[in-house]
Each structure stands twice: as structure tokens, then as C-alpha cells.
C-alpha positions, 0 to 999 in steps of 0.5 A: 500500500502506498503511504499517503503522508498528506491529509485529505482536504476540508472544505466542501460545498454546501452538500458534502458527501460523508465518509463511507463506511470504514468497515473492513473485509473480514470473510471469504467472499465469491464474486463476478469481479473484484475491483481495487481501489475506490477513486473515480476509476474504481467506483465508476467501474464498480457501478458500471459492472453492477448496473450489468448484473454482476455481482462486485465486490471493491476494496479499498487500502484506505477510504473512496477518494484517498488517493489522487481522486479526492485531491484533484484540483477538480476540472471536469473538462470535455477533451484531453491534454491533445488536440482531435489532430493529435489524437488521430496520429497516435490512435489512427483516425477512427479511434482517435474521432471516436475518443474525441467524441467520448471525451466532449460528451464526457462532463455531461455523463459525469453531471448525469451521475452527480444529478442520478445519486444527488451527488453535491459535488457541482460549484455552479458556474460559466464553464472553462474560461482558458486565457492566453498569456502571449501572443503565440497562445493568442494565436493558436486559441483563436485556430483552436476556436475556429475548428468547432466553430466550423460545427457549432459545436465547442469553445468560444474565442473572445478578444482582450475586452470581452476577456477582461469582462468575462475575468475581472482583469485586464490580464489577458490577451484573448480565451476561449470559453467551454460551457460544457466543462464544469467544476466539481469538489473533488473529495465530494464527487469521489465519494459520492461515486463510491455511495453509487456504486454501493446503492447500485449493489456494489459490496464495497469495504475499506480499510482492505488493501490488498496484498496478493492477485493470485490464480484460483482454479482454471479461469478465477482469480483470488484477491487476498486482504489481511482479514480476508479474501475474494475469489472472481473471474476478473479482477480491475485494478484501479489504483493509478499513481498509487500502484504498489508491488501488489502486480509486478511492474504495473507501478513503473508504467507511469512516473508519480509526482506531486500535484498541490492546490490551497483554498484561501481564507474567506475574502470580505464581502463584496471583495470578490464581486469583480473576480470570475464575475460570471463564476468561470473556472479560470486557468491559462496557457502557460505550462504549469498550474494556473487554476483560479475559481471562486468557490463557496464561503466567499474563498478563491481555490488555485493551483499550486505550485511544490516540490514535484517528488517531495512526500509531505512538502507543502505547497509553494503558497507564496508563489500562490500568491504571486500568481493569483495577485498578478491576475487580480492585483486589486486583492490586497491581501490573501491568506490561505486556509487549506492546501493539500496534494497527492500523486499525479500519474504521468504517461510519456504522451499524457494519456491514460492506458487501460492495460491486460495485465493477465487473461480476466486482469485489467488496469486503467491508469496515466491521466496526467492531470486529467482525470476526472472526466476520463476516468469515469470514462474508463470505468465505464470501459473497462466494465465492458470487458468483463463480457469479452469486449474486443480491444477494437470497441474501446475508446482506447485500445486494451494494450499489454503492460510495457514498463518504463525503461529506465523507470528509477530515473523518470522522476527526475527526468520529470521533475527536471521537466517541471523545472524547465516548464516553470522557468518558461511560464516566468520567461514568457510573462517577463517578455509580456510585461516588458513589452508593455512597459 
């Protein structure tokens, strides 16, 4: 089990979801599928397979959402990290159409989950507002809007005057605006996903990591916990950047590192009203975080920065600070209430996997920082491979497990990454403020 040093986050909406029930598994058990882990994945893949008639049975090392599912910054957003184009080179162009086509219809399965089980996960607000931060971006936002536009369908682009209405800041030089997309507390939606998966029939137990996957007759597989165990004909491990040695190798396919995000102190009233006026979540283009949304108590919530492969640093607030004042320099004085992280799962191309790790044994895991939408996306895929779905009827293809070479080394090639992308993002607003000097 992998050792989360970091607490959860506190806050909550207005509706919070309550833990789950902590109890342990402490039997035998016989069952269609074993699922493990309880985050966005897992609980989307639990639900899916019960609403098909299989009798499931999830674990949990700890409780729904400990992992990076309740520590998501908490964007729910219809694409990927790639453009449709990009999307189409590496998938072929029919899978890559058709995995852009799920992904833009993916915020409005994740709203009709929250609306289904009374979820309280939603901040209501205008939709995705992405900014540009140089003329380079500005350019290629307004080549990005015009693609759907040709359809009616996606972003819209708006010039430096309607960007500065739309943000409360003359900061930016254009955007782009999605009302499909939308924000969600993260803790709260992982949660909630875990009471769904249980009122849908789902035999759900925590505090239950599991310590071995072993074969149990010609076709079954034994899940084994401290004080019990479940044998099933397929087995879902769902435990992204918190994979341990529980399978051989599925660890080092991915490269953890730190992803951190604070919510501030409550803000007067009226400080706020000129901030995200129309409650858009507000991020840029730069390479590393840049979220800022108004949430519930009058409280902003952002991004942050830290250290990439630190366990239990804290984030990087006077940064924090710095960002969110170079957007609203109105705002005199900002204190932070909370800040958290946990491990964010990178891939090589920043999209996720879904992976046979054996014959009845799949993994899906890799969101980069996306996956809130995607993975509940997953789920539902990796549901349907239980009734022997063929690879070619994913939206992402069903590949064998290829670690990453040189593994051991990959978090510092990440993080040295991160470093170079943080001195780029301060090199760029450098040149844009001197240029306007």
C-alpha cells in the first residue's frame, strides 16, 4: 500500500458527501469481479459492472477518494491534454474521432451521475474560461476556436475586452470559453461515486488493501486482504499513481509526482464581486498550474505550485500568491486556509492506458492531470470487458503492460521537466510585461 503522508482536504460545498463506511473485509467472499481501489476509476467501474448484473465486490487500502481522486484540483473538462489532430496520429483516425467524441460528451455523463445519486459535488458556474498569456497562445486559441466553430459545436474565442469582462482583469490577451466543462469538489464527487456504486449493489469495504492477485482454479482469480479474501473471474485494478508491488511492474508504467492546490481564507464581502464575475473556472496557457475559481464561503481555490517528488512538502503558497495577485492585483491581501496534494500519474504522451495485465486482469491508469472526466470514462470501459469486449470497441485500445525503461530515473527526468516548464511560464510573462512597459 502506498503511504499517503498528506491529509485529505476540508472544505466542501454546501452538500458534502460523508465518509463511507470504514468497515473492513473480514470473510471469504465469491464474486463476478473484484475491483481495487475506490477513486473515480474504481467506483465508476464498480457501478458500471453492477448496473450489468454482476455481482462486485471493491476494496479499498484506505477510504473512496484517498488517493489522487479526492485531491484533484477538480476540472471536469470535455477533451484531453491533445488536440482531435493529435489524437488521430497516435490512435489512427477512427479511434482517435471516436475518443474525441467520448471525451466532449464526457462532463455531461459525469453531471448525469452527480444529478442520478444527488451527488453535491457541482460549484455552479460559466464553464472553462482558458486565457492566453502571449501572443503565440493568442494565436493558436483563436485556430483552436475556429475548428468547432466550423460545427457549432465547442469553445468560444473572445478578444482582450470581452476577456477582461468575462475575468475581472485586464490580464489577458484573448480565451476561449467551454460551457460544457464544469467544476466539481473533488473529495465530494469521489465519494459520492463510491455511495453509487454501493446503492447500485456494489459490496464495497475499506480499510482492505490488498496484498496478493493470485490464480484460483482454471479461469478465477483470488484477491487476498489481511482479514480476508475474494475469489472472481476478473479482477480491475484501479489504483493509478498509487500502484504498489501488489502486480509486478504495473507501478513503473507511469512516473508519480506531486500535484498541490490551497483554498484561501474567506475574502470580505463584496471583495470578490469583480473576480470570475460570471463564476468561470479560470486557468491559462502557460505550462504549469494556473487554476483560479471562486468557490463557496466567499474563498478563491488555485493551483499550486511544490516540490514535484517531495512526500509531505507543502505547497509553494507564496508563489500562490504571486500568481493569483498578478491576475487580480486589486486583492490586497490573501491568506490561505487549506492546501493539500497527492500523486499525479504521468504517461510519456499524457494519456491514460487501460492495460491486460493477465487473461480476466485489467488496469486503467496515466491521466496526467486529467482525470476526472476520463476516468469515469474508463470505468465505464473497462466494465465492458468483463463480457469479452474486443480491444477494437474501446475508446482506447486494451494494450499489454510495457514498463518504463529506465523507470528509477523518470522522476527526475520529470521533475527536471517541471523545472524547465516553470522557468518558461516566468520567461514568457517577463517578455509580456516588458513589452508593455
Amino acid at each position: 500500500m502506498v503511504e499517503e503522508p498528506c491529509p485529505l482536504p476540508s472544505w466542501d460545498t454546501p452538500s458534502p458527501e460523508p465518509p463511507a463506511p470504514a468497515a473492513p473485509l473480514s470473510e471469504a467472499l465469491r464474486a463476478d469481479a473484484v475491483v481495487i481501489g475506490a477513486g473515480v476509476t474504481g467506483s465508476s467501474t464498480a457501478l458500471h459492472l453492477a448496473r450489468t448484473g454482476k455481482r462486485v465486490v471493491q476494496i479499498e487500502a484506505r477510504e473512496p477518494g484517498w488517493g489522487a481522486s479526492g485531491r484533484a484540483y477538480g476540472n471536469v473538462v470535455p477533451v484531453s491534454k491533445h488536440g482531435e489532430r493529435t489524437l488521430e496520429r497516435i490512435y489512427g483516425p477512427e479511434r482517435g474521432r471516436r475518443l474525441s467524441a467520448a471525451l466532449a460528451a464526457g462532463p455531461e455523463m459525469v453531471r448525469g451521475l452527480l444529478a442520478e445519486f444527488r451527488i453535491g459535488a457541482l460549484l455552479h458556474g460559466g464553464g472553462w474560461l482558458l486565457a492566453a498569456h502571449t501572443p503565440r497562445a493568442e494565436a493558436d486559441l483563436k485556430r483552436r476556436a475556429s475548428r468547432p466553430a466550423a460545427s457549432g459545436f465547442g469553445p468560444t474565442y473572445h478578444d482582450a475586452r470581452e476577456t477582461a469582462d468575462l475575468i475581472g482583469s485586464p490580464f489577458y490577451r484573448g480565451s476561449l470559453v467551454d460551457p460544457r466543462a464544469f467544476a466539481v469538489n473533488a473529495l465530494t464527487c469521489a465519494r459520492g461515486l463510491a455511495r453509487a456504486a454501493r446503492q447500485a449493489g456494489v459490496a464495497q469495504f475499506c480499510n482492505s488493501p490488498a496484498t496478493r492477485i493470485e490464480r484460483s482454479g482454471a479461469a478465477g482469480w483470488r484477491v487476498s486482504t489481511p482479514n480476508g479474501e475474494v475469489v472472481a473471474d476478473t479482477v480491475f485494478v484501479c489504483t493509478n499513481a498509487y500502484s504498489d508491488a501488489l502486480w509486478p511492474g504495473l507501478a513503473r508504467t507511469v512516473v508519480p509526482v506531486r500535484g498541490y492546490t490551497a483554498v484561501s481564507r474567506p475574502f470580505e464581502d463584496g471583495v470578490l464581486d469583480r473576480v470570475l464575475p460570471h463564476r468561470h473556472f479560470l486557468t491559462d496557457t502557460r505550462h504549469l498550474w494556473s487554476g483560479i475559481r471562486k468557490v463557496p464561503g466567499n474563498r478563491l481555490h488555485v493551483g499550486a505550485g511544490g516540490p514535484p517528488l517531495a512526500k509531505s512538502a507543502g505547497a509553494d503558497l507564496a508563489g500562490a500568491t504571486r500568481r493569483v495577485k498578478m491576475v487580480f492585483p486589486e486583492l490586497d491581501r490573501i491568506e490561505w486556509e487549506e492546501h493539500w496534494s497527492g500523486w499525479v500519474a504521468l504517461t510519456g504522451h499524457q494519456l491514460p492506458r487501460i492495460l491486460r495485465l493477465d487473461h480476466g486482469v485489467w488496469a486503467a491508469l496515466g491521466y496526467s492531470g486529467r482525470g476526472l472526466s476520463f476516468a469515469t470514462l474508463l470505468g465505464r470501459e473497462l466494465s465492458t470487458l468483463a463480457d469479452g469486449t474486443a480491444s477494437r470497441e474501446t475508446i482506447l485500445p486494451v494494450e499489454e503492460m510495457r514498463p518504463l525503461p529506465c523507470h528509477a530515473l523518470a522522476p527526475f527526468v520529470a521533475a527536471a521537466c517541471i523545472k524547465y516548464y516553470e522557468v518558461a511560464d516566468r520567461w514568457s510573462v517577463w517578455r509580456r510585461r516588458r513589452r508593455h512597459r
